[in-house]
N, C-alpha and C positions, 0 to 999 in steps of 0.2 A: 390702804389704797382707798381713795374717796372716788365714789363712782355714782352715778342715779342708778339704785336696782328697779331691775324688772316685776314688780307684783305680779302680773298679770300676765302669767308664762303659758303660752299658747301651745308650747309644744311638747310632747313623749318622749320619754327617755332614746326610744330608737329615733327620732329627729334630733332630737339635741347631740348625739352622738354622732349621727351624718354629717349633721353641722360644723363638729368639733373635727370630725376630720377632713372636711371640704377645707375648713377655713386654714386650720394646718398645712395641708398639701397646696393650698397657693399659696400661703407665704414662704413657705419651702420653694417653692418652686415658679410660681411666678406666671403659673397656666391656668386656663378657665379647666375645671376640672368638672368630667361628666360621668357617669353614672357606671360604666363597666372601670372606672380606674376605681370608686370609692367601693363598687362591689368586692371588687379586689385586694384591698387596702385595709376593709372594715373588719375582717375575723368574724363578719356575721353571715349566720345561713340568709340570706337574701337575696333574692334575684336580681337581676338589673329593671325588670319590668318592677317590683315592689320598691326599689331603689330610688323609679324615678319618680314613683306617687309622692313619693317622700318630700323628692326635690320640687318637684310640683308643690307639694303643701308649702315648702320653706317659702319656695318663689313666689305663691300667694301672699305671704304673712309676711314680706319684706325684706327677706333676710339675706337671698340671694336674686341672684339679678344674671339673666345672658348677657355677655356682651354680642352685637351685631355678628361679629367676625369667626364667632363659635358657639358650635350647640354645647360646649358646657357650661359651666357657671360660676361667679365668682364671688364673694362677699359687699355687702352692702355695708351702710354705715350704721344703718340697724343691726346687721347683721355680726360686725367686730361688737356693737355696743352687747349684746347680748352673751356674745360670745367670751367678753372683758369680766362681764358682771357677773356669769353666773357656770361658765367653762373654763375657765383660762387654772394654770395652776402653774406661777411662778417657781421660777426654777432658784435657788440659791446659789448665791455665786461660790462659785470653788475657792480656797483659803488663799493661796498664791495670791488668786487676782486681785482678790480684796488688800491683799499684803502691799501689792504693788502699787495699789491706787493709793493707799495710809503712806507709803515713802513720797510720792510722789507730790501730795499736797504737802508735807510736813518740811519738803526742801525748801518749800518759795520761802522768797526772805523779806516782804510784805504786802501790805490788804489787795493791792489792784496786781501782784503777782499772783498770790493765791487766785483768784478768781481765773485769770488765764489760763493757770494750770489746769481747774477744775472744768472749763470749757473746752482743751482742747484731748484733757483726759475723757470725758464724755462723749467727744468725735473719736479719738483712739478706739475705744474698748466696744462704739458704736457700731462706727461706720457711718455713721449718719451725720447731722450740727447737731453740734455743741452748745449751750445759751447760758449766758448766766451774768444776772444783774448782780451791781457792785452793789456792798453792805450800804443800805440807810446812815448818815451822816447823825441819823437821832439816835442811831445806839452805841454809836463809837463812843470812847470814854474819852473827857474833857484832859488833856495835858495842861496848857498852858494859855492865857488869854493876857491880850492889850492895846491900849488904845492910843488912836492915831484922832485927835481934833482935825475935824475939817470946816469948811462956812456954815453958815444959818445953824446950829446947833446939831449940825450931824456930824455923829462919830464915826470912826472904821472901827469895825471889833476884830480885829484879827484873833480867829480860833484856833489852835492845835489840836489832833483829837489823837491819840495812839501814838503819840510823842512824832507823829512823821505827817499825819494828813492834816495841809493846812486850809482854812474855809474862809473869806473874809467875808464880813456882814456889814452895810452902810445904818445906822442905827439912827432914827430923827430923836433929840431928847426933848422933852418939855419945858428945855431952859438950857441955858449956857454953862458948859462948867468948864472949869481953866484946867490948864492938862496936869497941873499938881493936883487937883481934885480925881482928876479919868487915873494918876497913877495909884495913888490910896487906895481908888477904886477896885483898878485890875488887881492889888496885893491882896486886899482882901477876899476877892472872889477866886482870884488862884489860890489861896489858903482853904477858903470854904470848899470848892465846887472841885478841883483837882482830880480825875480819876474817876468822877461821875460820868453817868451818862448824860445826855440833853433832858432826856424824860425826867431822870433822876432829879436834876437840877431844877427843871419845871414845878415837879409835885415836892422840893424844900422848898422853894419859894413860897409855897401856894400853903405848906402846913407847917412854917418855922418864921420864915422872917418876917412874914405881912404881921401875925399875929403880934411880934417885937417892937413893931414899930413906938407904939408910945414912951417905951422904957430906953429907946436908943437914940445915940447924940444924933447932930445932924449930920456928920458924917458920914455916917452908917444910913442913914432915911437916904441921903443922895447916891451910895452902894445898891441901897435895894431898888431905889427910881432905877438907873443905870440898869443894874440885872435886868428888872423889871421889863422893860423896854427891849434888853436883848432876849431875853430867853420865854418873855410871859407866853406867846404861842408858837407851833410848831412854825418853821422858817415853810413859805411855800416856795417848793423847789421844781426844778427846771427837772425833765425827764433823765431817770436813770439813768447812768453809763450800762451799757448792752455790750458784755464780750462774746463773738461769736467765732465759732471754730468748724471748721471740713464743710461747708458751706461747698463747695465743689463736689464733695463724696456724692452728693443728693443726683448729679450728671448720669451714674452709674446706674441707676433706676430707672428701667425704660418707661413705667408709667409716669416718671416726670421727666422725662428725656427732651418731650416736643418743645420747638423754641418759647411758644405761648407760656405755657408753666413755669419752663424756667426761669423766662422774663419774670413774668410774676413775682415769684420765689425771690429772683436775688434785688426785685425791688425791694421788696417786704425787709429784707436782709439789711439792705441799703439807709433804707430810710428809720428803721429799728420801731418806729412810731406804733404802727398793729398788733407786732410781738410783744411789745414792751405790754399794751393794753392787754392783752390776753393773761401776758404771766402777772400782771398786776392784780387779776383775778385771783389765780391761785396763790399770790401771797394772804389772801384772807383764809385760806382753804388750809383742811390739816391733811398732812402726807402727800402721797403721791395722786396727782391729778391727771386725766387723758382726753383730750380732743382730739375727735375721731371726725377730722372730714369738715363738713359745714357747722359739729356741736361748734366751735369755736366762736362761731360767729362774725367772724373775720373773712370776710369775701378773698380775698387774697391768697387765706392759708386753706380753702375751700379742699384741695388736693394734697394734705400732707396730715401727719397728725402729731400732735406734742405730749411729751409726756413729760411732767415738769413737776418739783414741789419746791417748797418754802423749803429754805436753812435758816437756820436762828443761831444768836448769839445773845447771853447773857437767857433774859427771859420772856424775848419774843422775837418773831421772825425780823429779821431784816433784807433778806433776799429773795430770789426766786433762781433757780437753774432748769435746764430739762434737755430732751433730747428731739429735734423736730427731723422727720423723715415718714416715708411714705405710709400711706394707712396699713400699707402689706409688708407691715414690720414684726421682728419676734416680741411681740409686747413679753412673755415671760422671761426674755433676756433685759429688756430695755428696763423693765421695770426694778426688778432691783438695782439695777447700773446705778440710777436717777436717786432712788431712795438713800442705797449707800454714801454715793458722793453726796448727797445734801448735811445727810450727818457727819462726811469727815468733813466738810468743809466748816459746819458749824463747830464743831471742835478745833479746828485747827485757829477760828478765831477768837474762841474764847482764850486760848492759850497766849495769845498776843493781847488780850484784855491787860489795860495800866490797872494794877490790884487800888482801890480809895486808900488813901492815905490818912 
């Protein structure tokens, strides 16, 4: 789990342990909790008067907070961050579950199936949304490629990637070439590149055919321009496909119950544009990621929090998934949910990986 630690830990073993059961007993329960329930709770000789210095010190130091409508107190977004980083102790999921989530991805029968699955198993086993961006088009493996001549010297590259997902690319070439020339073309670079990835295909270009060039007819020199021109940089792509699932479950939480929020929320939902930026974050990030509140950065998601990480396939991420719902969530159930499903899901793509020919 990738988290900013706390250096600079303010508090004693007897506050961190208040802490740890304050914060506990509201997400359980969903109450501002005060000082004779935690005296009660805590298995410690402590009063409720030394109880509430405690909560006093927390409340100083940020961690808890009253709300207006009760003398007790509830957790802050310092106060989950602290609580994440340096209290929390994830729970492992029981074998069944786990069993169940491995059948579950391994039925879909392809790439934008899978991903449904994994978002709407995430709201299942949640209760909360679901999120999970479709694989990167750079790591799908190259099937099958050909060209359609169109005016001014632009091609159509129509791509295959995983024998099923099709991409078209309009490509400007440097000079005119006749469509017996664009077929030679495709024959050879479907011989060549078949089964690669886009990456793959990029760095042979970059450390096999440039280097050939003067020992090769001109056949071959018009193969590598053509490549060249499709493949030389990453394609700039339009914003990921965002599958989202139990978008509704989030209704059942009365701190985001008020219409205000849930406007919000099912704008954000709606428009996919903020989430997508957020998880787009932790696709650079390793493991399991958490924004808790305003860390997001996202005005919008100001009242919820994400727990999200990278899935990969082959040998680097291509995705992101996670789980979005309220900051007064069981992070040690959510957390391994998010983890697990990110690695069957990267499994279950590799498995549909086309093997190079």
């Amino acid at each position: 789990m990738t988290t900013d630690k706390h250096d600079d830990n303010p508090l004693g073993e007897r506050a961190q342990q208040l802490l740890k059961l304050l914060i506990e007993s509201y997400v359980r329960d969903g109450q501002p909790v005060g000082s004779r329930s935690l005296s009660r709770d805590s298995g410690l000789s402590l009063s409720p008067a030394t109880i509430r210095n405690v909560m006093a010190d927390l409340e100083a130091f940020g961690f808890i907070t009253s709300p207006h409508t009760s003398a007790g107190r509830v957790p802050t977004v310092k106060g989950y961050r602290f609580f994440i980083d340096t209290l929390l102790r994830v729970r492992p999921l029981a074998e069944e579950a786990a069993d169940q989530m491995r059948r579950a991805l391994t039925s879909a029968e392809d790439q934008r199936a899978l991903v449904a699955v994994a978002s709407q198993m995430l709201s299942n086993v949640t209760q909360m949304a679901g999120v999970v961006t479709l694989p990167s088009a750079e790591v799908a493996s190259l099937s099958h490629i050909e060209f359609v001549p169109l005016s001014e010297n632009r091609v159509l590259a129509i791509l295959v990637f995983d024998d099923r997902e099709v991409q078209n690319r309009v490509v400007q070439l440097e000079r005119h070439f006749a469509p017996e020339d664009l077929r030679r073309a495709a024959a050879v670079l479907n011989e060549q590149f078949r089964g690669r990835t886009l990456a793959q295909v990029r760095q042979e270009l970059i450390d096999q055919l440039s280097d050939m060039r003067e020992r090769l007819n001109q056949g071959m020199v018009d193969t590598i321009s053509v490549a060249q021109q499709l493949f030389g940089e990453p394609a700039r792509r339009a914003d990921p496909d965002l599958v989202i699932a139990g978008e509704t479950k989030l209704m059942g939480f009365a701190e985001l119950s008020s219409v205000d929020k849930l406007r919000r929320l099912f704008e954000a939902f709606n428009e996919k544009r903020d989430i997508l930026q957020l998880l787009d974050m932790s696709l650079r990030g390793q493991g399991v990621q958490i924004f808790i509140g305003q860390e997001s950065g996202v005005q919008i998601l100001d009242d919820v929090s994400v727990v999200a990480a990278p899935y990969r396939s082959g040998s680097g991420a291509v995705g992101v998934l996670g789980v979005i719902g309220p900051t007064r969530m069981a992070y040690d159930r959510v957390i391994p949910v998010v983890d697990l499903t990110a690695r069957l899901l990267g499994a279950a793509l590799n498995s549909r990986r086309t093997p190079p020919t």
